[in-house]
C-alpha positions in Angstrom: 106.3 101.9 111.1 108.8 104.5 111.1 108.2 107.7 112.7 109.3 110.3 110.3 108.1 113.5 112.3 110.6 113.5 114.9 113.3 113.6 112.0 111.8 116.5 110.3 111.5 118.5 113.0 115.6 118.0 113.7 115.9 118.3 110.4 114.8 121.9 110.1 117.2 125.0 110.2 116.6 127.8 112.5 113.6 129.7 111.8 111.8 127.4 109.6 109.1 125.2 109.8 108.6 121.7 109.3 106.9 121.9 106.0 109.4 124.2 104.8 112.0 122.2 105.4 110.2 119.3 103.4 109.5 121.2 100.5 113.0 122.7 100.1 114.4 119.1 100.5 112.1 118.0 97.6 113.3 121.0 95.3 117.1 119.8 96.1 116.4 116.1 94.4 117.5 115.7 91.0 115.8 113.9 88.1 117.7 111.1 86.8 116.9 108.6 84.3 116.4 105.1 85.4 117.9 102.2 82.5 115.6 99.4 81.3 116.7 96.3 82.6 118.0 93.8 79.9 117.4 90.1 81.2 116.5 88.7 77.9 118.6 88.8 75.1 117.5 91.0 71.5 115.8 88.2 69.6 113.7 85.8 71.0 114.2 82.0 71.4 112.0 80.9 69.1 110.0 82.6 67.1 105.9 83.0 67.7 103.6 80.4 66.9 101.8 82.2 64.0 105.5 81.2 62.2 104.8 77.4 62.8 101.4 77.8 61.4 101.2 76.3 57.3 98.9 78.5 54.7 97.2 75.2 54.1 96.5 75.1 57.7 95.3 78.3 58.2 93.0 77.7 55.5 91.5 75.0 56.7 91.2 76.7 60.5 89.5 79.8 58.4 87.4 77.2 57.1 86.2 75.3 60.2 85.3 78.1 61.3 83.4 79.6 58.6 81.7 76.1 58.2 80.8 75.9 62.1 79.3 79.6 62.0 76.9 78.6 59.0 76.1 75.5 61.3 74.9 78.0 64.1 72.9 80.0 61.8 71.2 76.9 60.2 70.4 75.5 63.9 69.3 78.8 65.0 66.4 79.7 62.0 65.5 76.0 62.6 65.0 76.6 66.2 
C-alpha cells in the first residue's frame, strides 16, 4: 500500500493544512462524461427464443400446464 500522507503534506502551499489542500484539489476536478462502451453491434444475432416458439406450441405448453395444476389440485383434496 501506498502511503499517500507524506504526499499531501508536500503537496500543500504555505500556510495551509493538509486537509485543505485535499479539499481544494477535489473542487479543481472536472466532471466529464464517460461513453458506453459498444462491443456488440445494434441488433442482436439472433433473435430471442420466444420468436422460435409456434402459437400451436404455446398453446399446448399453456395447456400442460393448466392440465398438470388441475392434477395437483385433484391429488391434493384426495389426500
Amino acid at each position: 500500500m501506498a502511503d499517500f500522507r507524506a504526499a499531501t503534506a508536500t503537496a500543500t502551499h504555505p500556510g495551509e493544512t493538509a486537509t485543505m489542500a485535499a479539499e481544494s484539489w477535489l473542487l479543481e476536478v472536472k466532471r466529464m462524461r464517460i461513453p458506453r462502451p459498444k462491443f456488440q453491434t445494434r441488433c442482436p444475432a439472433e433473435p430471442p427464443k420466444d420468436y422460435f416458439i409456434t402459437e400451436e406450441e404455446a398453446k399446448a405448453k399453456r395447456d400442460l400446464a393448466k392440465a398438470t395444476e388441475e392434477l395437483r389440485r385433484a391429488v391434493q383434496d384426495k389426500l
